[in-house]
LOKOLBA-433087 format. One record per residue (C-alpha): x, y, z. Coordinates in steps of 0.05 Angstrom, whole numbers, padded with zeros to 5 digits, always signed. Example, Ala and Ser with C-alpha at 12.3 -4.5 7.8 and 13.67 -1.06 7.14 Angstrom:
+00246-00090+00156
+00273-00021+00143
//
This chain:
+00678+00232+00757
+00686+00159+00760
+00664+00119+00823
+00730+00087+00855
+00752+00021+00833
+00746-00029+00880
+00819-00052+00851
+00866-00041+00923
+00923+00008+00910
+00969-00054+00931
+00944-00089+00867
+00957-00026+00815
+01027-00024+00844
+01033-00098+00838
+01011-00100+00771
+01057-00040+00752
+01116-00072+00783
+01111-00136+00746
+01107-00108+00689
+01172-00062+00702
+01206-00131+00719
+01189-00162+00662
+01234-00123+00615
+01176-00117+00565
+01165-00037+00586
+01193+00005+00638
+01131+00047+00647
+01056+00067+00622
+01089+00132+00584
+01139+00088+00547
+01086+00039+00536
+01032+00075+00505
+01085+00122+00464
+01115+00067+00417
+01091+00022+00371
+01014-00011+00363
+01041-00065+00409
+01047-00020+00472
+01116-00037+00485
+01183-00018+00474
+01217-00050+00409
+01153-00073+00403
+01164-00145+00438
+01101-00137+00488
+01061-00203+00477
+00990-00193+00476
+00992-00213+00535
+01017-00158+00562
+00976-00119+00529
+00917-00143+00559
+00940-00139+00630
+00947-00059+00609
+00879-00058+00591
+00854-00098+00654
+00892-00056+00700
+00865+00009+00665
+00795-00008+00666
+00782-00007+00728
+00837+00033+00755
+00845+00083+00817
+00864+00147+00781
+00905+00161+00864
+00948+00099+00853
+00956+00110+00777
+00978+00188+00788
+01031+00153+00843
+01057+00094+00799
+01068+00134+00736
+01115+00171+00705
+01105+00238+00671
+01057+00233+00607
+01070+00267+00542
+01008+00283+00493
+01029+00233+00435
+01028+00176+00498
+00957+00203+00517
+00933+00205+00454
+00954+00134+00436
+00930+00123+00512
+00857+00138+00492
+00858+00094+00432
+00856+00032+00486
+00788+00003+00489
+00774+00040+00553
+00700+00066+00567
+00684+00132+00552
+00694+00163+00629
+00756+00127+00652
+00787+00171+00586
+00751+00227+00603
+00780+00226+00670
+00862+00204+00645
+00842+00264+00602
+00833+00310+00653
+00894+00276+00701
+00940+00292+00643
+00931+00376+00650
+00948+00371+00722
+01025+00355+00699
+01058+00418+00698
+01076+00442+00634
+01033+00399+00599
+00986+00417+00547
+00934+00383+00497
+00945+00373+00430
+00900+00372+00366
+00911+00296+00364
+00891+00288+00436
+00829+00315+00422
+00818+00286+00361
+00830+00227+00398
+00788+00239+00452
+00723+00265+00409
+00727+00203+00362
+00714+00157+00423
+00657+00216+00461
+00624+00223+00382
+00622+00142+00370
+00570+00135+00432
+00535+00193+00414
+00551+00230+00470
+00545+00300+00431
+00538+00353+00490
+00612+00327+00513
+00639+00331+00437
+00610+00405+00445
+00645+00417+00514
+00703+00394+00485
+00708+00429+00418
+00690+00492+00465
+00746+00477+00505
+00800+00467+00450
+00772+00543+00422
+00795+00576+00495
+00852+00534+00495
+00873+00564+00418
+00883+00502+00392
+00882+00504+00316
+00826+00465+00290
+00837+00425+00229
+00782+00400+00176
+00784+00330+00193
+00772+00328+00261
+00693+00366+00240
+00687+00320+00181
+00698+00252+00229
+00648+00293+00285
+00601+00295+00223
+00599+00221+00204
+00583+00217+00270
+00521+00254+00263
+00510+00214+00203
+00513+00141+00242
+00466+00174+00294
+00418+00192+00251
+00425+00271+00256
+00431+00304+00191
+00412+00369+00211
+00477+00364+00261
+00524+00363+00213
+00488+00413+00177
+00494+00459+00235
+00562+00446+00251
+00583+00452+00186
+00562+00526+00187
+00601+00528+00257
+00663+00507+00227
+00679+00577+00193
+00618+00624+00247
+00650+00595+00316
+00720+00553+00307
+00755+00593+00256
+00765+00536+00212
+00749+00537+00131
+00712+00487+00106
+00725+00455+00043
+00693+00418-00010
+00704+00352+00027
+00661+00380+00089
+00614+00410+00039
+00615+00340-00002
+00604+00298+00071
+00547+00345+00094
+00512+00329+00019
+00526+00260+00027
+00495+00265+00090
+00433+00302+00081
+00417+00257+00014
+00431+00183+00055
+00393+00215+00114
+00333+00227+00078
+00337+00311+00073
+00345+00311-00009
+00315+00377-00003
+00366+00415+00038
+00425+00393-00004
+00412+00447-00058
+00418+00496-00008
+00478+00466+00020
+00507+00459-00054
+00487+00530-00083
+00526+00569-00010
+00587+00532-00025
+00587+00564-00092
+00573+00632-00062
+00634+00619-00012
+00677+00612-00072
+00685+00543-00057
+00705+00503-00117
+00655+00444-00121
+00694+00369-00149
+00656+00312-00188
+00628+00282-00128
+00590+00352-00102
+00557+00349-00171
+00545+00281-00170
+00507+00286-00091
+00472+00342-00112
+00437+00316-00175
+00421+00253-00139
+00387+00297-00088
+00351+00334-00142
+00324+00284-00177
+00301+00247-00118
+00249+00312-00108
+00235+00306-00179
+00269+00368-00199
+00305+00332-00263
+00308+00392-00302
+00347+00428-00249
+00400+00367-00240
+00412+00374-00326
+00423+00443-00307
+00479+00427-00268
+00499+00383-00316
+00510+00439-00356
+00553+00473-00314
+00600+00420-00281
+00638+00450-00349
+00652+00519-00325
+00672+00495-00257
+00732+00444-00286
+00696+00390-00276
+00686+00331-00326
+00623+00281-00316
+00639+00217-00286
+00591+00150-00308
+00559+00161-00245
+00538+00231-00262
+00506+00215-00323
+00476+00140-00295
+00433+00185-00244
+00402+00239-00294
+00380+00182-00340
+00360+00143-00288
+00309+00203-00260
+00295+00225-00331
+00265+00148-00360
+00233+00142-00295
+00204+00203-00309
+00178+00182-00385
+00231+00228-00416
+00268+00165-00452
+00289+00214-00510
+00336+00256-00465
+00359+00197-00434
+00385+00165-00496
+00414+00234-00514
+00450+00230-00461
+00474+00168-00471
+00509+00186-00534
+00537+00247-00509
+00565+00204-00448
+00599+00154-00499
+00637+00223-00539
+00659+00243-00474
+00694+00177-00468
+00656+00161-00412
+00633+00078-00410
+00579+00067-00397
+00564+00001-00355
+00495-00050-00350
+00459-00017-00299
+00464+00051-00351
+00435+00018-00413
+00377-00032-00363
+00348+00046-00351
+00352+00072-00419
+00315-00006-00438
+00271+00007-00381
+00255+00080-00404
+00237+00051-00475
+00193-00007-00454
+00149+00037-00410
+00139+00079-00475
+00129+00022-00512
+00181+00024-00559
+00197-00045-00541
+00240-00050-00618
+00283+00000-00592
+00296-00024-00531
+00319-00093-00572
+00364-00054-00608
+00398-00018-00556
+00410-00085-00524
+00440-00110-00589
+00488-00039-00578
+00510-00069-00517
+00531-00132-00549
+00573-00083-00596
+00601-00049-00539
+00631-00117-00504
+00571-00110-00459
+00534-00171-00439
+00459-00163-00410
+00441-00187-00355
+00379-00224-00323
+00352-00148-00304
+00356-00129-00388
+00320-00189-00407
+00269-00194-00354
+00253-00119-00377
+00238-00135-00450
+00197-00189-00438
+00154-00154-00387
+00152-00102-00443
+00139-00152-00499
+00090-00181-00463
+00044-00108-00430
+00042-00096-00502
+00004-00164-00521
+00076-00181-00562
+00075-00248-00521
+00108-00296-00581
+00159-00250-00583
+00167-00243-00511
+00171-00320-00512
+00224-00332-00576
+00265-00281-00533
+00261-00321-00466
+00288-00382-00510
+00354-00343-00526
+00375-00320-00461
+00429-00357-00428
+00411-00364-00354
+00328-00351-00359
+00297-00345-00282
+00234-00361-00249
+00213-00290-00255
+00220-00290-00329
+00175-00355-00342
+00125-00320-00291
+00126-00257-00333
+00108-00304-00397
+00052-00342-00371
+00020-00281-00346
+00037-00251-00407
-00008-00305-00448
-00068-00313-00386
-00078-00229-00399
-00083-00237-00469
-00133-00299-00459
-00072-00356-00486
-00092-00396-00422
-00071-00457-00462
-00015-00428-00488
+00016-00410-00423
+00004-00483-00392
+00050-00506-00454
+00102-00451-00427
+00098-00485-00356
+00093-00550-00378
+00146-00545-00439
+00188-00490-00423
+00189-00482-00344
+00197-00554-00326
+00238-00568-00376
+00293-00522-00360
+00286-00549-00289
+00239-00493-00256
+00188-00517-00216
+00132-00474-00212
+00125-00426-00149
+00059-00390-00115
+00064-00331-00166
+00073-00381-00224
-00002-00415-00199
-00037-00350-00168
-00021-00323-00246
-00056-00391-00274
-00119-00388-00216
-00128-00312-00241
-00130-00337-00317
-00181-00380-00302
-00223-00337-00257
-00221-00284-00314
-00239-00337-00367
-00302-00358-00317
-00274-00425-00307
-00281-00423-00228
-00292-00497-00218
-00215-00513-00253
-00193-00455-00213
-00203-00494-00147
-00183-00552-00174
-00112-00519-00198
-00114-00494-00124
-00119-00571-00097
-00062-00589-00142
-00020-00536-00125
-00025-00560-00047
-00020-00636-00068
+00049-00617-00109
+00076-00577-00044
+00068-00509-00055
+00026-00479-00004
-00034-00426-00028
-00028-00360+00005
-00073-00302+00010
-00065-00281-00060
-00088-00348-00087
-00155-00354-00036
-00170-00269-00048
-00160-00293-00120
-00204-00344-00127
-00263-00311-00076
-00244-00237-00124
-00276-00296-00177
-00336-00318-00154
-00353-00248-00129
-00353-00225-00192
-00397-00288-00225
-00438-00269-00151
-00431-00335-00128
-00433-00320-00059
-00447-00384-00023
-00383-00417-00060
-00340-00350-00042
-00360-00361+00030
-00345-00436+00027
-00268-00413+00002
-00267-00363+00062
-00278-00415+00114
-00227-00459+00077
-00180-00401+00087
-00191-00388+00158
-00188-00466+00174
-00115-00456+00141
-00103-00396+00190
-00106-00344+00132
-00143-00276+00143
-00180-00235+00093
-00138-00180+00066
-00176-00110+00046
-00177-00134-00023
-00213-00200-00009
-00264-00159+00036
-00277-00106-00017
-00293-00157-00073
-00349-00196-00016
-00370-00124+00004
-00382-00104-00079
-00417-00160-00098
-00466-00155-00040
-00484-00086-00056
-00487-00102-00133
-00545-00157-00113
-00578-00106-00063
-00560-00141+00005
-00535-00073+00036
-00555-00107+00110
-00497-00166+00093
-00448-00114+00062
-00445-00076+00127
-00444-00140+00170
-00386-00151+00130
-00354-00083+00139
-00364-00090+00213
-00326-00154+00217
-00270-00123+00177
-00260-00066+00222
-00263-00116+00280
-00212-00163+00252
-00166-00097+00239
-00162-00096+00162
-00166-00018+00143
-00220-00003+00100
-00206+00041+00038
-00231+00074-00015
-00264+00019-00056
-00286-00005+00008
-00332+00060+00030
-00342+00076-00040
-00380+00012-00051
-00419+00015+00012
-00433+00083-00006
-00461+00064-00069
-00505+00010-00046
-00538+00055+00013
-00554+00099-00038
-00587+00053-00087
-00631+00019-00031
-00657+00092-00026
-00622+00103+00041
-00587+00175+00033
-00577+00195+00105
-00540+00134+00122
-00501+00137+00063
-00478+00212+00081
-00461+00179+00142
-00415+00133+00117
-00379+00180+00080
-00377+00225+00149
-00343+00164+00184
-00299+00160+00112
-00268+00226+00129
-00258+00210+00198
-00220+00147+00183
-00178+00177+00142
-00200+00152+00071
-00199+00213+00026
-00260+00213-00009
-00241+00214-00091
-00286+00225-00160
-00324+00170-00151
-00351+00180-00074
-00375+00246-00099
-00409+00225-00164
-00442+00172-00125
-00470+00217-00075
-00485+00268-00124
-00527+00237-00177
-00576+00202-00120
-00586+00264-00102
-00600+00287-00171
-00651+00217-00180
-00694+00245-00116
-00689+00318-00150
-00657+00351-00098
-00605+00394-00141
-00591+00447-00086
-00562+00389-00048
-00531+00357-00104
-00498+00428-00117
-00479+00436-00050
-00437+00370-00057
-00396+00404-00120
-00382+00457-00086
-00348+00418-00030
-00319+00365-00081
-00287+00434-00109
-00269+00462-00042
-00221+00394-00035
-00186+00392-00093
-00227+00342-00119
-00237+00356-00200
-00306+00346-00224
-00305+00291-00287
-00348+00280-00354
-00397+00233-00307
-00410+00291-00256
-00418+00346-00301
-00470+00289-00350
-00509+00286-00284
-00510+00352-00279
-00527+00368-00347
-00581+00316-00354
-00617+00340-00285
-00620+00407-00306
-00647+00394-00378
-00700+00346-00343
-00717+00405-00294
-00717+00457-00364
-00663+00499-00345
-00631+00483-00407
-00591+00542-00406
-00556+00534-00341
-00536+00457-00373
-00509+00488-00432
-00467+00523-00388
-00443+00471-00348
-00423+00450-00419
-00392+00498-00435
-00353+00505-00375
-00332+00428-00379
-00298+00445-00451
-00254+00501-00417
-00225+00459-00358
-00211+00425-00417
-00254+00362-00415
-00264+00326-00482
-00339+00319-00481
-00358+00258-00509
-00419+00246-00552
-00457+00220-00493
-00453+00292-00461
-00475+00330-00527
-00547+00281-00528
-00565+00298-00471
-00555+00373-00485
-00586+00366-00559
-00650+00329-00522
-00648+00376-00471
-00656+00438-00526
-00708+00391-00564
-00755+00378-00512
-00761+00461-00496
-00777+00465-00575
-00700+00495-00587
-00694+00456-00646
-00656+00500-00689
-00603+00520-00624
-00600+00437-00625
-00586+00433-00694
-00530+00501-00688
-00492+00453-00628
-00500+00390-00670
-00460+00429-00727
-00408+00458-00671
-00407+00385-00645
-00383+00359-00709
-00335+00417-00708
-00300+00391-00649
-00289+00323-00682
-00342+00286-00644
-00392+00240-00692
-00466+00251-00677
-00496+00174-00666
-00565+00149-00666
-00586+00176-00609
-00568+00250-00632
-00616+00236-00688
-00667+00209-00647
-00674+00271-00606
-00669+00313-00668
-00729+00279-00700
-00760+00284-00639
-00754+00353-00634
-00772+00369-00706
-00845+00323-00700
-00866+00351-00631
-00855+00419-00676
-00901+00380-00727
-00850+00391-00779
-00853+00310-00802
-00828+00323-00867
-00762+00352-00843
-00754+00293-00790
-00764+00251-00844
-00722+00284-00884
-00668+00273-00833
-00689+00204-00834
-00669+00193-00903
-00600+00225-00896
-00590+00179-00843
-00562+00127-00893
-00502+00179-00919
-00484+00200-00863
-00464+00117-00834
-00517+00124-00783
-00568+00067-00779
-00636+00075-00747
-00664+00041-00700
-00738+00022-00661
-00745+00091-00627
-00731+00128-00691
-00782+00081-00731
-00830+00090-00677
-00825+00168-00667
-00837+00177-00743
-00900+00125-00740
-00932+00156-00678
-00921+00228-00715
-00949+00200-00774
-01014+00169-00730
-01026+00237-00685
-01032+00280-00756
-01086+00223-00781
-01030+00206-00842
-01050+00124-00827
-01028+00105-00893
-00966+00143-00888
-00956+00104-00829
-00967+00042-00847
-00923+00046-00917
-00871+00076-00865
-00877+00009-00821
-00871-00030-00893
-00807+00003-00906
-00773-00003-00840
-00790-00079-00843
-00763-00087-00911
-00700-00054-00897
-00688-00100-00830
-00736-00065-00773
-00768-00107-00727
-00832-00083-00693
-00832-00083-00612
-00891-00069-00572
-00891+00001-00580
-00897-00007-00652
-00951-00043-00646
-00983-00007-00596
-00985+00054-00627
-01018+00027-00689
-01068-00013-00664
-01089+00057-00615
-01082+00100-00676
-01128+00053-00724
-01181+00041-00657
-01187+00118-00650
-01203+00132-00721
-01254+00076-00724
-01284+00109-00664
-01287+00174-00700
-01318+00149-00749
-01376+00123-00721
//
C-alpha cells in the first residue's frame, strides 16, 4: 500500500468543498463519469482539472473514502486514465470493491493493466489477469493484444509468445488472426525471425484463417533466415487461403531472392506482380536493378529503368547510384560517366563512385578531369572519400611522393585526413617496403591524435616479415595489443609466416596457440603456412598431423595444400601415396591445375615411371587441362635418364605442333644426354640448332660442354 500523504484531511475536504462550490462539479463520481473535461456539461476549465489531479496525487485514501460519493465502474475506469502513478490507482482500485454491490468491469481492468503493462510492471498485469479469471470476467482479444505490445516495447518477445498460447490454455479467450498477426510482428521486429514459422504454421492447424499481413510477416521472417524458397512457397498458397498478394508481399520475396543472386525469379516475379494488378513502386524495381548489376547484367538493368519511365515511374538517386556502381565494377566507366551526365539531381556519392571507378581501372587522369570538370562544376566540393579514393590511385600507380602531396592539399583546402587516408598512404609504402617513410607518416598521424587501425598495423607487420625483420614485426604486434587494436587473421597469419621462414617453427606454433586463444579462427592459409615448413624440414608426420586437425575444424584443404603434399611425397618417392592425394583432390572436386599434374608427372619420372607419366599426361589432357613446358621437361627427363634420347627428342620435335615452346632446361637436358652417351657432335649440332631457332646459352649450357669436351680429351690421352 501507499505511504500516507502528508496532505492534512482538513485540506482534501477543503479542496473537495471548493470545488462543490464552484458549480463546475458536484462530486469526484460525476466528475470522472462525463466528458474528457472531468466536469459536468463539460465547462471544467483546465484548471480544475488540474486541481483534481493535485489533490489525487497525493491523496489520503481515509479522507477520500469520507468526502466521496459512491463510485460506479465507468467513473473508475475513466478515474484511472488520470495521470496518477501506478500505486495510488492500484490502491483507488482496490477502495472501489469495498462499495457494496460494486463490481469490476472488463474496462476497469483494461484500464487498469494498460497503465501496470506501460511500466513494465508484468507480475501485477499477471495478478491481475488472474484475478479477473476468479472474478469470471469475460476476457476480450484486445485487452491480450495491448498486454502484448507491451511485451513488444519491453523488449520481451518470448512474452507475448507465451501469453499468446495462454489466451485460449488459461483465460478461455480465442485468439484470432490479429493476436496471431501481433505476436509475428513481434517475434520478426524483436529479432526471433525463427520462431515466427512456428507461430504461423499452429495458427493454420487451429483453423485460423491467416489475412495478407500474416503472409506478409511470415515471409519477411523467412527470408531473413535465408529460407527464400520456403517464403515463394507461401507465396503459392496465400491463393488457397483467399488471400491476394499485396506490393508488399511480392517487394520482400524479390528483395531476399536478388540479394540472394536469384535475379531471374525476381524479375518473374515482377511480371506476375504487374498481371495481378499489383503496382509496383521504386523501391521494387531499385532491387530487381540491384539484383541485375550484381550479376552483371548491367544492360538489363538500363532497360528495366527505361520500364519504369514507361510505367510513370521516375528513378531515383538509389537507381542511378546502382548502375553506375555497376557500370563502373565492370570496368564500363565511360558509360558509367555519360549516365551520371543525364541524371537530374547527381550526388556526392555518385561522382565518388566515378572517380573510383576510373583510379581501379588505372584512368587516374581521367578521374581528376571528373573532379575537376564534372564535380566542381556542378557545385560539389570534394569530401574525404572523394581524396582517400585519389591517394589510393596513386599509391596503386606507385606514385607515393604525389600521394602525400594530394594529402597536404587536401588539409590546406579544409578537409581534414582521417585514418583511412594515413592507413592508405602507410598500406603504400608498405608495399614499395619503404619503411622509414611509412614510419615518418605514422608519427605524423599520432602528432594529429590518430591511432593505427588493424589494417594500418597489418600492412607495417607484412612488410616486415616480407624483408625478414621478424624481431620488428613482433615489436610491432606487441604495441598493437598494448594500444588495444584486435589482431586478426592477416595479422597472425603474417607473423606466422615470417617465424616460419626465419626457420623458427616452435615459436611460430606458438603463435598460432595464442591465435586460438584470442579468438582468431585459424583459416586455409594459417594451415598451409604451417604445413609446408614443415614439409621444407621433411617432417611429413608432422605436417600430416596438421591436416588432420585442419580437417577435424572444418577447415577444407585447397590446391596449395594438397601441391605441398604431393610434391613432398614425390621428393621422398612415395609416388604412389601422391598420386593418391591426387586423386583424392579430383573427388572433393578440386580442379587440379596444370601446376599439380607436373609435379605428379616429375614425381613418376624421377622413379623411372615414364610410361604411367605419359598414361596421366594423356588423362590430363582428358580433363581439359593443357600440358606446358614444364610437363615436357619432366617427360624428357624421364625418357633420357631411361637413355631413350631418341624418343625425348622425338618429343622435342613435336614440341612445335603441339604450341609449346622450349626453353633452357629442355635444351640443356637433351645436350647433357647427348654429352653422357659420348654423341659430342650430336651435341654440339643440337646447341647450333637451339641458337638458330632463338636459344640462348646460360651457364649450364656451357658448363656442361666445356666438362663433356675436357673429359673426352682426358680419355684420350
Amino acid at each position: 500500500m501507499l505511504k500516507r500523504s502528508n496532505l492534512s484531511s482538513t485540506h482534501v475536504l477543503k479542496t473537495l468543498k471548493s470545488l462543490k462550490k464552484s458549480s463546475h462539479i458536484n462530486s469526484l463520481c460525476t466528475s470522472v463519469g462525463s466528458n474528457p473535461g472531468n466536469c459536468v456539461g463539460g465547462s471544467c476549465s483546465s484548471e480544475s482539472e488540474t486541481d483534481w489531479v493535485s489533490l489525487l496525487k497525493p491523496f489520503d485514501i481515509e479522507q477520500l473514502r469520507k468526502s466521496l460519493n459512491r463510485i460506479t465502474p465507468l467513473q473508475l475506469q475513466k478515474l484511472l486514465k488520470l495521470p496518477l502513478d501506478v500505486s495510488t490507482s492500484l490502491e483507488i482500485f482496490s477502495w472501489a470493491t469495498t462499495q457494496k454491490g460494486y463490481s469490476h468491469t472488463f474496462d476497469v481492468y483494461y484500464a487498469l493493466i494498460d497503465k501496470v503493462g506501460a511500466t513494465g510492471e508484468f507480475k501485477a498485469v499477471d495478478r491481475l489477469l488472474m484475478q479477473m479469471k476468479e472474478e469470471e470476467i469475460v476476457f476480450q482479444e484486445t485487452l491480450f493484444v495491448m498486454v502484448m505490445r507491451h511485451y513488444q516495447r519491453a523488449g520481451l518477445p518470448g512474452q507475448a509468445t507465451r501469453l499468446l498460447l495462454e489466451m485460449r490454455a488459461v483465460f478461455s479467450c480465442q485468439p484470432t488472426s490479429k493476436s496471431y498477426n501481433t505476436v509475428l510482428d513481434i517475434l520478426v521486429e524483436g529479432g526471433c525471425p525463427k520462431v515466427a514459422p512456428n507461430v504461423f504454421y499452429e495458427m493454420l492447424q487451429r483453423g485460423i484463417a491467416p489475412d495478407v499481413f500474416s503472409f506478409a510477416i511470415v515471409m519477411k521472417a523467412l527470408c531473413s533466415v535465408n529460407e527464400v524458397d520456403s517464403a515463394c512457397t507461401l507465396l503459392r498458397d496465400m491463393t488457397k487461403h483467399g488471400c491476394v498478394p499485396n506490393a508488399i508481399v511480392y517487394q520482400t520475396l524479390m528483395h531476399a531472392l536478388c540479394k540472394d543472386d536469384r535475379v531471374d525469379e525476381a524479375l518473374k516475379l515482377l511480371e506476375q506482380m504487374i498481371l495481378m494488378g499489383c503496382t509496383p513502386d521504386v523501391e521494387t524495381f531499385n532491387d530487381v536493378v540491384y539484383g541485375l548489376c550484381r550479376a552483371n547484367r548491367i544492360h538489363e538493368a538500363a532497360k528495366l529503368v527505361d520500364r519504369m519511365f514507361l510505367r510513370g515511374f521516375v528513378p531515383n538517386s538509389l537507381t542511378y547510384g546502382v548502375l553506375i556502381h555497376g557500370l563502373c565494377r565492370t570496368k564500363q566507366v565511360d558509360e558509367a560517366k555519360a549516365l551520371l551526365s543525364k541524371v537530374p539531381q547527381p550526388n556526392i556519392v555518385m561522382f565518388n563512385t566515378l572517380i573510383n571507378g576510373f583510379v581501379m581501372n588505372g584512368q587516374f587522369d581521367e578521374a581528376k578531369r571528373v573532379l575537376s570538370d564534372c564535380m566542381l562544376g556542378n557545385g560539389f566540393q570534394p569530401d574525404t572519400h572523394t581524396y582517400n579514393t585519389l591517394i589510393r590511385g596513386l599509391c596503386k600507380n606507385g606514385s607515393l611522393v604525389s600521394a602525400r602531396d594530394l594529402m597536404k592539399e587536401m588539409a590546406i583546402k579544409g578537409c581534414v585526413p582521417n585514418t583511412i587516408t594515413y592507413t592508405i598512404l602507410i598500406d603504400g609504402f608498405c608495399k614499395k617496403q619503404r619503411l622509414e617513410e611509412a614510419s615518418e607518416i605514422m608519427h605524423e598521424m599520432s602528432e594529429n591524435g590518430f591511432s593505427l587501425n588493424t589494417v594500418g598495423y597489418n600492412s607495417i607487420i607484412h612488410s616486415l616479415c616480407k624483408v625478414s625483420n621478424i624481431l620488428e614485426a613482433l615489436h610491432m604486434f606487441d604495441d598493437m595489443c598494448t594500444q588495444g587494436c584486435k589482431p586478426d587473421i592477416f595479422t597472425f597469419n603474417s607473423l606466422i609466416h615470417g617465424l616460419c621462414e626465419a626457420d623458427r617453427m616452435e615459436d611460430a606454433l606458438k603463435m598460432f596457440q595464442d591465435m586460438v586463444v584470442e579468438g582468431v579462427v585459424a583459416d586455409t592459409v594459417t594451415y598451409n603456412t604451417l604445413i609446408n615448413a614443415f614439409l621444407k624440414r621433411g617432417a611429413i608426420p608432422e605436417a600430416f598431423k596438421l591436416v588432420n586437425e585442419m580437417l577435424f575444424r572444418g577447415c577444407p584443404l585447397d590446391e596449395v595444400t594438397y601441391n605441398g603434399l604431393i610434391k613432398a611425397l614425390c621428393r621422398d618417392g612415395a609416388v604412389e601415396k601422391a598420386w593418391g592425394l591426387f586423386e583424392e583432390m579430383v573427388e572433393k572436386g578440386l580442379n587440379p591445375s596444370t601446376v599439380s599434374c607436373n609435379l605428379l608427372i616429375n614425381g613418376l619420372c624421377r622413379t623411372n615411371k615414364v610410361q604411367q607419366a605419359f598414361d596421366f599426361l594423356k588423362d590430363m589432357v582428358h580433363r581439359g587441362m593443357i600440358p606446358d613446358i614444364v610437363t615436357y621437361n619432366s617427360l624428357i627427363n624421364g625418357l633420357c635418364k631411361m637413355g631413350n634420347v631418341q624418343e625425348a627428342v622425338k618429343l622435342f620435335e613435336n614440341l612445335q605442333f603441339r604450341g609449346t615452346s622450349p626453353d633452357a632446361v629442355t635444351y640443356n637436358t637433351l645436350i647433357f644426354s647427348y654429352c653422357k652417351e659420348n654423341m659430342l657432335d650430336d651435341a654440339y649440332l643440337f646447341l647450333n640448332r637451339g641458337v638458330a631457332n632463338g636459344f640462348v646459352p646460360n651457364d649450364v649450357t656451357w658448363y656442361i660442354l666445356v666438362s663433356s669436351f675436357v673429359k673426352e680429351g682426358t680419355d684420350l690421352e
